[in-house]
C-alpha positions in Angstrom: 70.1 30.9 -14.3 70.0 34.1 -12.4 67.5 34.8 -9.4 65.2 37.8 -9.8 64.4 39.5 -6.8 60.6 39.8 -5.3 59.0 42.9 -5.5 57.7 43.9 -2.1 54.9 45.7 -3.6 54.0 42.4 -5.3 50.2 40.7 -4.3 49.4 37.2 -4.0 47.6 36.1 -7.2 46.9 32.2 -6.6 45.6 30.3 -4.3 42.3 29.7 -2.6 41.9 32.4 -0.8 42.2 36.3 -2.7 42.6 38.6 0.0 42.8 42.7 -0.6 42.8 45.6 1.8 39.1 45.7 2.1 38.9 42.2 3.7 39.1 42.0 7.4 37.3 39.4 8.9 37.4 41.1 12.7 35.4 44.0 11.8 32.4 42.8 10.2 28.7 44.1 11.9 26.8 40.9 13.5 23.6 39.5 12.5 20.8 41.5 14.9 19.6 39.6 17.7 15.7 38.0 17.0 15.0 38.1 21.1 14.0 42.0 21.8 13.2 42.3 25.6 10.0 44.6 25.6 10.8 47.0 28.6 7.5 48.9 28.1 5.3 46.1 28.0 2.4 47.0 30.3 -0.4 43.7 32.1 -3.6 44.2 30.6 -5.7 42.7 33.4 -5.2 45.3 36.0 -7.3 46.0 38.5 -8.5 49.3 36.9 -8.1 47.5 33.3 -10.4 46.0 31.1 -11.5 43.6 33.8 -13.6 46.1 35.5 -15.1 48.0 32.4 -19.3 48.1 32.1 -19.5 44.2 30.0 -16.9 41.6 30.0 -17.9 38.9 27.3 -16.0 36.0 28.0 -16.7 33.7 24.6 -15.0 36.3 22.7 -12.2 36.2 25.0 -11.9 32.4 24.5 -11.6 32.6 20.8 -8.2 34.9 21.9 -4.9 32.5 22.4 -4.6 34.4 25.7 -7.8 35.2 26.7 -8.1 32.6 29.0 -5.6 33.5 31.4 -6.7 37.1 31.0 -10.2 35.6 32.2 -8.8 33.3 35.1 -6.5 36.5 36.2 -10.0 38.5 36.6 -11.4 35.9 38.6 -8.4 36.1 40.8 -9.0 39.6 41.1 -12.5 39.8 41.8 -11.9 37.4 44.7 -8.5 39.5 46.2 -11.0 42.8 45.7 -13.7 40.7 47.8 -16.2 41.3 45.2 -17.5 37.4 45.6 -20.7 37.9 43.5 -19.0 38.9 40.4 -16.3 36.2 40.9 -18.9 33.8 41.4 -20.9 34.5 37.8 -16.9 34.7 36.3 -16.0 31.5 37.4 -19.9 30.1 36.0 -18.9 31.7 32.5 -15.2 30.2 32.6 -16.6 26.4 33.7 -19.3 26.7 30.5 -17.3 27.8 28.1 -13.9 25.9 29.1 -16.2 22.5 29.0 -16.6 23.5 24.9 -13.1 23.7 24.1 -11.2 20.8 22.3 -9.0 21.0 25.0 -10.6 21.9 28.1 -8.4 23.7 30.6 -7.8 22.1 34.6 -10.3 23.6 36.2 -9.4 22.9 39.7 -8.4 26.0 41.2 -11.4 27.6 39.4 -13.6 25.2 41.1 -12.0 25.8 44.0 -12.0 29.7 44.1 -15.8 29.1 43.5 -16.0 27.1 46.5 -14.5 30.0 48.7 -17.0 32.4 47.4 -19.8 30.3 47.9 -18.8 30.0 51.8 -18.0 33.7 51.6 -21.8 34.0 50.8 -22.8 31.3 53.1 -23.8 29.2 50.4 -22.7 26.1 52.1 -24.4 23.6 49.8 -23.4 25.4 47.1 -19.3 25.4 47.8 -20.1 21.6 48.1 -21.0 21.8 44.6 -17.9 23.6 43.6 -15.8 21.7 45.1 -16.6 18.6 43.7 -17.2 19.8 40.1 -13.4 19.1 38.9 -13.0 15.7 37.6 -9.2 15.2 37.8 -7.5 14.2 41.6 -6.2 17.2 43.5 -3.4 16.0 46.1 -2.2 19.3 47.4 -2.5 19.8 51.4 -5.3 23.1 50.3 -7.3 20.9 49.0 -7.8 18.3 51.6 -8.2 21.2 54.4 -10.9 22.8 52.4 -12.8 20.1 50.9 -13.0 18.8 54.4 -14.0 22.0 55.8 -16.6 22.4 53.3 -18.0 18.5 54.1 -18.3 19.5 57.6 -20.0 22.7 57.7 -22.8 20.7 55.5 -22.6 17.8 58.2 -21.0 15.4 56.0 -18.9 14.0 59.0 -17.0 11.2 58.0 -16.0 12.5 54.7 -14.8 15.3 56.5 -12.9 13.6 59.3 -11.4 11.5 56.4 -10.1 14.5 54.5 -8.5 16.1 57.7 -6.8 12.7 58.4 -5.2 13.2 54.8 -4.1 16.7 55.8 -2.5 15.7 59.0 -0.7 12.9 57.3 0.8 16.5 55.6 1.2 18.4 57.8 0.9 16.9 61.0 1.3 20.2 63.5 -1.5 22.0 62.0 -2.9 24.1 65.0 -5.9 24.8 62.6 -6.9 21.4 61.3 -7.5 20.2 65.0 -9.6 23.1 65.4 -11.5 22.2 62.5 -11.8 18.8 64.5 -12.9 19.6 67.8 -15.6 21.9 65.8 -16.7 18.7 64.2 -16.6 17.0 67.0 -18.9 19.6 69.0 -21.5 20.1 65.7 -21.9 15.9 65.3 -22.5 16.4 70.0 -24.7 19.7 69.0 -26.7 18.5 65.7 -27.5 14.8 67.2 -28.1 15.1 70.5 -24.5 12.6 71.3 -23.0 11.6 74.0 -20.9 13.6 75.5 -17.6 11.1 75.0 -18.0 13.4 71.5 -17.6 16.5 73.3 -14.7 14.8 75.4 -13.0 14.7 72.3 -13.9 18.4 71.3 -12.3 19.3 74.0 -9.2 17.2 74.0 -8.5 18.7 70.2 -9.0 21.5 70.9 -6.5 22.0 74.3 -3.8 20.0 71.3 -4.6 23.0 68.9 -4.0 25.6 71.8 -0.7 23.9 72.5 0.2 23.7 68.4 -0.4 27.4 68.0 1.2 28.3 71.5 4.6 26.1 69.5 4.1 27.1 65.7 7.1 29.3 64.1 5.3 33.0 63.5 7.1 35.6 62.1 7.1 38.8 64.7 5.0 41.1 62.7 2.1 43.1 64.1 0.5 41.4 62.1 1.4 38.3 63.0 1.3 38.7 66.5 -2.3 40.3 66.3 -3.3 36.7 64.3 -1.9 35.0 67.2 -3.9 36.6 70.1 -7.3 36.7 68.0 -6.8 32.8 67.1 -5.6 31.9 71.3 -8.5 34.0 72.3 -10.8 32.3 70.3 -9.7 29.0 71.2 -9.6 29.4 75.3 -12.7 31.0 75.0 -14.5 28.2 73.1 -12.3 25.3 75.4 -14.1 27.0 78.6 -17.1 27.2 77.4 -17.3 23.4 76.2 -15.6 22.4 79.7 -18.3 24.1 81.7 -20.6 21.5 80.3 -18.9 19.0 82.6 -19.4 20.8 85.9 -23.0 22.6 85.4 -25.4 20.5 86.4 -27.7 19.7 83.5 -30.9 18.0 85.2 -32.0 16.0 88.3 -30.9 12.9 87.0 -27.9 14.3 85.6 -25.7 16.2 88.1 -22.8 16.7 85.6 -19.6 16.0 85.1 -16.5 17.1 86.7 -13.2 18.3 84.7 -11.6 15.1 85.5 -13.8 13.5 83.0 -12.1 14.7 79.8 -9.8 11.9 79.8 -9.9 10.0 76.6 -9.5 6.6 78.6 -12.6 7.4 79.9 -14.3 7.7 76.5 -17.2 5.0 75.4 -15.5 3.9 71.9 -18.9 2.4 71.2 -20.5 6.3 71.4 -17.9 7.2 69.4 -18.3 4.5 66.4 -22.3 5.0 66.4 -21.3 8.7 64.3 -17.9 7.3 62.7 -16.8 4.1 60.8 -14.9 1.9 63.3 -11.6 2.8 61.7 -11.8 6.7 62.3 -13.4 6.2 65.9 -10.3 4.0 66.8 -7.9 6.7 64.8 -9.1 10.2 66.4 -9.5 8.2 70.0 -5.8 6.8 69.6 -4.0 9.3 67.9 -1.7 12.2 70.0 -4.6 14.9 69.2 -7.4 12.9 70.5 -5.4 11.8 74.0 -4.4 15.4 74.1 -0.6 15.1 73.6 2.4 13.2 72.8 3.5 10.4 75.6 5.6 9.1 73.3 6.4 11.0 70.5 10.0 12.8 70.1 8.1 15.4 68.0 6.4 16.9 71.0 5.6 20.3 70.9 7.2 21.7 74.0 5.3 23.3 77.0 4.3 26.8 76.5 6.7 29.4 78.3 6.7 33.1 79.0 7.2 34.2 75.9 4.0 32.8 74.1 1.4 33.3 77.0 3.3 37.3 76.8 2.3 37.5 73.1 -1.3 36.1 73.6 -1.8 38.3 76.5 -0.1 41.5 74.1 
């Protein structure tokens, strides 16, 4: 049998695979990609955007699957611009119409931005309304510093005190919430004619919130640094005033008080308990703030030094 030789020209005809010279499997165009990245895409609730044009009718906006947020980015506008009024009615329209949905929307920093408005207005009772409107828990620090802000300024001590406690288990070197206290403090001596054990107090918190602020890491902005002299003034002013209660005479039968008086273990617990439950009294008479510092704490705030009295003076 003789062998025939291949022909080089000669193309495979079998297999399962029939491959020409139009077949090449590393040139073929891929499949367009589904995700497009909009690079004109433009926010519709701009300040100078629909949100601010002559009528704004939030039920049609609710029937749109964005519209909410659209109406809840408004409200955040209107609040930023300081236009408190319109923000206010806003935040009524989104509360009525989110309560109709299937699925009503968390409401709680709506309520809340209400609340702020309201004590923008002076409305006090009113932000108390706000406030409490949301059914579901809030456990952020805001909260519990506004809630308890907003209990005191409508002379719901207690409920007030309470809330600040929660904030300072938080944030426990808050120059701000022990200026909230000592206010309280001095409204509860102010409002009901107390004894002046409450007033000890007011001022022991608020020497511990001149001392937090004195010790509290600020940026060193101007702005920053004008915050810081506004909110020292502020505080040695008030301080000085409340201490000259204890060496002006008040009466004949009362000569006054001298400085060395503000000394929490000179304080009547009984005095204090009569305005607060028993637990509270013992808490703001025993804790650092009350006692006006930290005699055994390792978190101590240290003594002021050069620097911070320099930036308070400016």
């Amino acid at each position: 049998m003789t062998d025939q030789p291949v022909q080089e020209d000669s193309s495979e005809s079998h297999g399962i695979f029939q491959f020409d010279d139009s077949d090449d499997l590393f040139e073929q165009t891929p499949k367009r990609n589904r995700h497009v990245i909009d690079t004109d895409f433009a926010a519709r609730a701009l300040p100078r955007g629909w949100l601010l044009g002559a009528s704004l009718d939030v039920s049609a906006r609710f029937g749109e699957k964005l519209g909410p947020n659209q109406i809840i980015n408004g409200i955040e506008i209107l609040y930023l611009q300081r236009k408190y009024e319109e923000c206010l009615g806003l935040v009524a329209e989104f509360v009525k119409h989110n309560a109709a949905r299937p699925k009503p929307i968390q409401i709680k920093e709506i309520c809340e931005i209400g609340a702020r408005c309201c004590l923008r207005l002076g409305r006090n009772e009113e932000a108390l309304a706000w406030i409490e409107k949301p059914a579901e828990p809030n456990r952020e620090p805001g909260y519990y510093f506004l809630i308890a802000q907003i209990y005191r300024l409508n002379h719901h001590f207690i409920k007030s005190l309470t809330c600040y406690r929660e904030y300072l288990h938080i944030r426990s070197n808050d120059y701000l919430a022990w200026k909230e206290i000592a206010l309280l403090f001095h409204s509860i001596y102010e409002s009901k004619q107390a004894s002046r054990d409450l007033l000890v107090i007011a001022v022991l918190s608020m020497r511990y919130s001149y001392r937090l602020l004195l010790r509290s890491p600020r940026p060193s902005t101007v702005f920053s640094q004008a915050n810081l002299r506004k909110e020292g003034a502020f505080i040695e002013s008030t301080t000085q005033a409340w201490e000259a209660v204890f060496v002006v005479p008040q009466d004949n039968q009362d000569p006054g008080r001298s400085l060395d008086d503000i000394d929490v273990a000179k304080v009547d617990r009984e005095a204090i308990r009569v305005h607060l439950n028993e637990d509270l009294a013992d808490w703001i008479i025993s804790c650092s703030g009350g006692n006006g510092g930290y005699e055994n704490d390792d978190n101590a705030p240290e003594e002021e030094d050069d620097e911070d009295l320099a930036a308070l003076e400016g």
